[in-house]
C-alpha angles and dihedrals in degrees: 000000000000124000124197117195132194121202145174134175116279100252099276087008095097097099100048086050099060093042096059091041085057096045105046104009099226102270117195119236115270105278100032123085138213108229086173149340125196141176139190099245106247097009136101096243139097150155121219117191111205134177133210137133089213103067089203099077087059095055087046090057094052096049089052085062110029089100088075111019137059100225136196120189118204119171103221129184132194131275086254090059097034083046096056086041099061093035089051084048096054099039104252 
């Protein structure tokens, strides 16, 4: 499944987050992937797009951060997959 997750820095937590982002990188735990990251140079925000088929790794990988960022989770899945879906909906 694939995770993606949106972040930005807790407000006066900036500092601490990137910190912690240069010193240790932000692995994921053993079984999940990263398939991107990205941040806005300069900004507080980010995406980070994660796989793994135990959810659990994900919400062990937020946790690990939550101290610092403000986190959303959203399962996504590609054009191929939403596209079946809503053909599969409407009867085609």
């Amino acid at each position: 499944m694939k995770i993606m997750v949106v972040w930005k820095t807790v407000p006066g937590r900036y500092k601490a987050a990137v910190e912690e982002f240069l010193r240790a990188g932000a692995p994921l735990p053993a079984g999940a992937k990263t398939l991107g990251r990205w941040h806005i140079p300069g900004s507080i925000h980010g995406w980070h797009l994660m796989e793994a088929d135990d959810m659990t790794l994900i919400a062990q990988h937020v946790s690990e951060w939550a101290d610092v960022l403000e986190l959303e989770v959203y399962p996504v899945i590609e054009d191929a997959a939403a596209g079946a879906g809503a053909k599969k909906a409407l009867g085609k």
